[in-house]
C-alpha positions as CSV (number, residue, x, y, z in Angstrom):
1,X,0.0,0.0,0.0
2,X,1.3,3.4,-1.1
3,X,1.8,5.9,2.0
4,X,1.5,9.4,-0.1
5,X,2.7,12.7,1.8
6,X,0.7,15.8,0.9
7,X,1.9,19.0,0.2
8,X,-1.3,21.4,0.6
9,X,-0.2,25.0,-1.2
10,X,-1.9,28.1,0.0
11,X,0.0,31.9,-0.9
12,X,3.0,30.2,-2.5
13,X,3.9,28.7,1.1
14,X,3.2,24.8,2.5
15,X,0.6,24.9,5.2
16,X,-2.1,22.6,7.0
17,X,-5.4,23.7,7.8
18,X,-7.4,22.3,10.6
19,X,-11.2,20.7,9.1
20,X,-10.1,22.8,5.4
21,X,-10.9,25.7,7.4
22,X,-8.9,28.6,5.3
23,X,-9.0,30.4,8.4
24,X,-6.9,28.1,10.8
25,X,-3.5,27.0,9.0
26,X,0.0,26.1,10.0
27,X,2.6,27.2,7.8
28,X,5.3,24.2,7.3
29,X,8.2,26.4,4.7
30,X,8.5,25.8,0.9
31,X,6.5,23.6,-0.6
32,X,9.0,21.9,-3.2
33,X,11.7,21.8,-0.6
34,X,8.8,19.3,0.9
35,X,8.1,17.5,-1.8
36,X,11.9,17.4,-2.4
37,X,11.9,16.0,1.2
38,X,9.4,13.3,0.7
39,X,10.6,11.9,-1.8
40,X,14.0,11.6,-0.7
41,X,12.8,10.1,2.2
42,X,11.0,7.0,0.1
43,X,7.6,8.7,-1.0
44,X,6.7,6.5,-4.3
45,X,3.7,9.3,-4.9
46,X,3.0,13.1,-3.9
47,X,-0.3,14.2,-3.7
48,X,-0.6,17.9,-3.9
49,X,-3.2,20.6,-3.3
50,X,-4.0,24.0,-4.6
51,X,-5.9,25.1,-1.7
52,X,-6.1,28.7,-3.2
53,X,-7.3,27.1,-6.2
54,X,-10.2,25.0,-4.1
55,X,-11.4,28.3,-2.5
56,X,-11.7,30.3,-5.7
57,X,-12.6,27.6,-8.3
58,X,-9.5,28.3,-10.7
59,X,-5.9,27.2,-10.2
60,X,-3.6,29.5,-8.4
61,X,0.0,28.0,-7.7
62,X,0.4,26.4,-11.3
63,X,3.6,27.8,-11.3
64,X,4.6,26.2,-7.9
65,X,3.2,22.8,-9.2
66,X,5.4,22.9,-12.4
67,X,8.3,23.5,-9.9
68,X,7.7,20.4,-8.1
69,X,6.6,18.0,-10.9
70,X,10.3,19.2,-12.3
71,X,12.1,18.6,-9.3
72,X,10.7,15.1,-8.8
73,X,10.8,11.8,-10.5
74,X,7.9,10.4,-8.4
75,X,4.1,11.1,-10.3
76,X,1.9,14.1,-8.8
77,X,-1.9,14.2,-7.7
78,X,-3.3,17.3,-8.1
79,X,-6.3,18.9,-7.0
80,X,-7.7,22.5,-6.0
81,X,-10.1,24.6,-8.4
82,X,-10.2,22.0,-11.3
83,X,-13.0,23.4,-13.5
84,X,-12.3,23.0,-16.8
85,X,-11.1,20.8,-19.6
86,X,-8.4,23.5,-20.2
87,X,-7.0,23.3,-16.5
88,X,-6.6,19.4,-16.9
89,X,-4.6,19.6,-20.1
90,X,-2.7,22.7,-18.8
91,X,-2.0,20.6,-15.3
92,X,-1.1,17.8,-17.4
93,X,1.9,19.8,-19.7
94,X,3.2,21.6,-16.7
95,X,3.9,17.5,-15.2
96,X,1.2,16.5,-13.2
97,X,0.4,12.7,-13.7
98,X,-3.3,12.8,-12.4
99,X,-6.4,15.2,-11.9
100,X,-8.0,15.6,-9.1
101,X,-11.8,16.3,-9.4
102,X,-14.0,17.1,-7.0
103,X,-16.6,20.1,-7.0
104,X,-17.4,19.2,-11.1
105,X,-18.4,16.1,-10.0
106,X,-21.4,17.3,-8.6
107,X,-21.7,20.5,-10.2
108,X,-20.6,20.2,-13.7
109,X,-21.1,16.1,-14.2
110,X,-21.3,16.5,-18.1
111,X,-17.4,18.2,-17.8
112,X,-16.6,15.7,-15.2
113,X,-18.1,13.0,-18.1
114,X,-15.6,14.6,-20.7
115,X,-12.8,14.8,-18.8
116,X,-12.6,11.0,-18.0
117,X,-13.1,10.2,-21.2
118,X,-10.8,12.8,-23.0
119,X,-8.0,12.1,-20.3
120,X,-8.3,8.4,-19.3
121,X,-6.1,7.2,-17.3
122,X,-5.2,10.6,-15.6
123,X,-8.3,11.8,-13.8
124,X,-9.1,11.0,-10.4
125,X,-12.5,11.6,-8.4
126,X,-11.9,13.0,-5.0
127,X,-14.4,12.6,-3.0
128,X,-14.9,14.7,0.0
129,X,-17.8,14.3,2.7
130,X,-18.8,15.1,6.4
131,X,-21.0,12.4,7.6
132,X,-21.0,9.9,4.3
133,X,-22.6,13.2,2.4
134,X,-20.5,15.0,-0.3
135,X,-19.4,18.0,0.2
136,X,-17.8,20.9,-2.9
137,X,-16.3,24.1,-2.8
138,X,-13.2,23.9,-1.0
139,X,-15.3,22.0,1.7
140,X,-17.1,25.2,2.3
141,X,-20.8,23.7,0.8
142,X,-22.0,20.6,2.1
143,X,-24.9,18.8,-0.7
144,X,-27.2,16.0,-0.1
145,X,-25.2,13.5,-1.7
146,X,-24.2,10.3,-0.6
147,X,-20.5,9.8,-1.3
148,X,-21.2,6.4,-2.1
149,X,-23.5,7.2,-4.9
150,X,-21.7,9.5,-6.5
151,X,-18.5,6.8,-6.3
152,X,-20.2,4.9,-8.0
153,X,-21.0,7.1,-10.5
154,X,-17.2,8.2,-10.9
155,X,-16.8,4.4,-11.5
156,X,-18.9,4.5,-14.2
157,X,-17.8,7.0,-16.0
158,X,-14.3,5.8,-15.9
159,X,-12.5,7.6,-13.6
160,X,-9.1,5.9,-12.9
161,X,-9.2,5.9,-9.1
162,X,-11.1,7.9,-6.1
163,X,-9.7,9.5,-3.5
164,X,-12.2,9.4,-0.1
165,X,-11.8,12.4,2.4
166,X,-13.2,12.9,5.8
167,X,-13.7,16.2,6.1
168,X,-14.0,16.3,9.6
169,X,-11.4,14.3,10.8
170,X,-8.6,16.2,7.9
171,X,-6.2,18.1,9.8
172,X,-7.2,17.0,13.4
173,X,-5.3,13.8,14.1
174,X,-8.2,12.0,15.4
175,X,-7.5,9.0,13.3
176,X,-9.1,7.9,9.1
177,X,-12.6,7.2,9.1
178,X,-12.3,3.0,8.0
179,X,-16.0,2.7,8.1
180,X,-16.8,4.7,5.6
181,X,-13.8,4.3,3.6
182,X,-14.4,0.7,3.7
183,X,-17.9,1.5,2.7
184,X,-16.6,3.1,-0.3
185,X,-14.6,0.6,-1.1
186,X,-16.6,-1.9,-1.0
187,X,-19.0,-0.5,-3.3
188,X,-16.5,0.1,-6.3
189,X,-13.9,-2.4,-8.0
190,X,-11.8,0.9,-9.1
191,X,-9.2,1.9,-6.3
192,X,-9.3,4.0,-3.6
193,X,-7.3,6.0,-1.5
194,X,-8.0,6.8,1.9
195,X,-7.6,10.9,3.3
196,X,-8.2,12.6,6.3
197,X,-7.1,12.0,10.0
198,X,-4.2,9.9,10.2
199,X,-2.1,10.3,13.6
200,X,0.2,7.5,13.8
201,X,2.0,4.5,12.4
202,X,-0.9,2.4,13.9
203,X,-3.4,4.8,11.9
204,X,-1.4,3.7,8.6
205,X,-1.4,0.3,9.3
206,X,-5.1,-0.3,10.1
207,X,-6.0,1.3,6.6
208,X,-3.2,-1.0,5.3
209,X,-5.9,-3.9,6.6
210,X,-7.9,-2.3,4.3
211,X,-5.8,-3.3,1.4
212,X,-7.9,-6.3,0.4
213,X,-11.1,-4.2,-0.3
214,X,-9.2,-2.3,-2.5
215,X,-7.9,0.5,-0.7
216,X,-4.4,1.4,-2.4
217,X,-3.5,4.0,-0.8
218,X,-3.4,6.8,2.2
219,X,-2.4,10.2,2.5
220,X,-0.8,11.8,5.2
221,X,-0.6,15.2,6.6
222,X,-0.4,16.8,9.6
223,X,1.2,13.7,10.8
224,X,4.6,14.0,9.1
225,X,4.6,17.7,9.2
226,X,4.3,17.5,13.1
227,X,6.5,14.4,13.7
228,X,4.2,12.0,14.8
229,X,4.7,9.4,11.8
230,X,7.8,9.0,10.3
231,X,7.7,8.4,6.8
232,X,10.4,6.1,6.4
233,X,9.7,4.3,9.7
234,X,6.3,3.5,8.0
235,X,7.4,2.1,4.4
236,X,9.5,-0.3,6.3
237,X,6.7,-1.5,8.4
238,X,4.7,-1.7,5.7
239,X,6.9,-3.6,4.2
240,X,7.2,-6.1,6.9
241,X,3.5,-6.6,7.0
242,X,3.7,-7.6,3.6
């Protein structure tokens, strides 16, 4: 199972935010000196977010991403303010190996449609809820939505993979939601990749049990930012438990 650091970009800087509230981050330096870091450290994947982008429905730190996809040789998530067929193809040139969608998917299904069809292979759904109900907008709207539902509508549509986030547990270090990512999983054969929460090593390794539904992945945070996992400590246990 892939352990993929994230490297959340708001005003050119590297920051967490506590719930996706733009109001309460902490600012952790440069971001491609991170993803730099990360990588050197063992990361196989980076997943990276525009949070300016997610706030005002339009990309923002393009020119930061392009610096990082060029300094790495691992592939890049990306996700924040992906609107448009344009931004996908313009993410895509500047190095990014996947798409992250997530507001389009409700709001704009017929460009979510296109996109998965026009860039197979290199679109992901992420999928972000508070209480199993999907929420768009840089978090800031929640909808009526069932996450599952609309999974499975990302399934058939031919998205590549789905990323699940609890919104209420991102940034607070209470631990991933496995119910519901479990839930999600097993309700779609593509993979998915579990977001929000994660404290420990003993966080990382209960979504690893996971791994059978076909969970592929999980990102962490706050957790490396703050010391409390240790990325290469964890790729070595995972190893072992292999």
């Amino acid at each position: 199972m892939l352990v993929i650091p994230a490297v959340d970009i708001k005003g050119g800087r590297c920051v967490r935010l506590y719930m996706g509230d733009k109001d309460r981050e902490t600012v952790y330096g440069d971001p491609v000196e991170m993803a730099v870091k990360w990588q050197e450290v063992g990361a196989k994947r980076l997943h990276v977010v525009d949070l300016d982008g997610a706030f005002e429905g339009t990309p923002v730190n393009l020119g930061v991403v392009r610096e990082i996809c060029s300094s790495l040789s691992i592939p890049v998530e990306m996700g924040g303010g992906i609107r448009s067929l344009r931004t996908i193809e313009a993410l895509l040139d500047a190095g990014v190996e996947w798409a992250i969608l997530g507001t389009v998917l409700v709001e704009d299904q017929y460009m979510a449609r296109e996109a998965a069809k026009r860039f197979a292979g290199h679109v992901i759904a992420g999928i972000d809820a508070r209480s199993g109900r999907v929420a768009v907008k840089g978090w800031e709207e929640g909808t009526s939505m069932d996450a599952l539902d609309l999974a499975r509508w990302c399934e058939d549509e031919g998205f590549s993979a789905i990323i699940y986030t609890d919104i209420s547990r991102d940034g607070t270090l209470t631990g991933p939601n496995l119910e519901e990512t479990a839930r999600i999983a097993r309700g779609v054969s593509i993979p998915v990749i579990a977001s929000g929460g994660v404290s420990s090593l003993a966080d990382i390794l209960q979504v690893a049990e996971l791994e059978p539904l076909g969970v592929e992945g999980v990102i962490v945070g706050k957790a490396l930012y703050d010391g409390l996992v240790d990325l290469k400590e964890a790729l070595k246990a995972l190893e072992r438990s292999l």
